[in-house]
PLY file of the C-alpha trace (Angstrom):
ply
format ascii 1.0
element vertex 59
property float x
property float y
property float z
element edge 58
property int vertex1
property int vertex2
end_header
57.59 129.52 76.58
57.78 126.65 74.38
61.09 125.05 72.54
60.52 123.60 68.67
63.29 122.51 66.47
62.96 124.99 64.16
64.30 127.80 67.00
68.15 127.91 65.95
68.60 130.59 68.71
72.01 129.84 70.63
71.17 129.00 73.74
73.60 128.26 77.35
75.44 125.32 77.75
73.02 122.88 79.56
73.35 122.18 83.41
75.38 119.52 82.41
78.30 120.88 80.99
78.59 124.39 83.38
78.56 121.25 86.59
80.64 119.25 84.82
83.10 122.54 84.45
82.63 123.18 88.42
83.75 119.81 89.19
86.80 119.56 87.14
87.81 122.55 88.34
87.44 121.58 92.18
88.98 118.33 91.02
92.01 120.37 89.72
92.45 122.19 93.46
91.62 119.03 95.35
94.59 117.52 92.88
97.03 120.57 94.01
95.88 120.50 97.74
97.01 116.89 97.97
99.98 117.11 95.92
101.21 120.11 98.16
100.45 118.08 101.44
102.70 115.35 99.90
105.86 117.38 99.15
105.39 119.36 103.02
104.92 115.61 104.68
107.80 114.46 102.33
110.25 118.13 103.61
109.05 117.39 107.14
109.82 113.41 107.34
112.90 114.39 105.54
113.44 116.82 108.27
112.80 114.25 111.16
114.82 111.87 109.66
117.69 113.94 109.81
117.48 115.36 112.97
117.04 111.90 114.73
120.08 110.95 112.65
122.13 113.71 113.95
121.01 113.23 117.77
122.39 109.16 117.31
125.36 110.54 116.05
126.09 112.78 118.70
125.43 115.99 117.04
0 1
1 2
2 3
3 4
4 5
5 6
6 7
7 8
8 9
9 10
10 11
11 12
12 13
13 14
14 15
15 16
16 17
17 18
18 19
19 20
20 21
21 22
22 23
23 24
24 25
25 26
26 27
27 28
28 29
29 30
30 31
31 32
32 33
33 34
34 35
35 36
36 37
37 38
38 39
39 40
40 41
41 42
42 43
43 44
44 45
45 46
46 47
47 48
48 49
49 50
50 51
51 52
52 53
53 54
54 55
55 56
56 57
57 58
């Protein structure tokens, strides 16, 4: 099966664009992953912080 210019039939988006689509999207989660790690490392040095603070002190 041949293409010419003259076929107007709609066709798929090309590899291109649908791998281009997959990768944003992982992109997107790899984004969220990291960004989730961040705020539990940040609640958990937060945590740490305190409690060392409170043992010093006497607690």
């Amino acid at each position: 099966m041949t293409w010419s210019p003259s076929d107007m039939q709609h066709r798929e988006p090309h590899i291109a664009v649908k791998t281009a689509r997959k990768v944003g999207a992982l992109v997107r989660w790899i984004v969220l992953v990291a960004l989730c790690g961040l705020a539990v490392a940040a609640v958990v040095g937060i945590g740490i912080t305190v409690l060392f603070t409170a043992i010093e002190n006497g607690l």
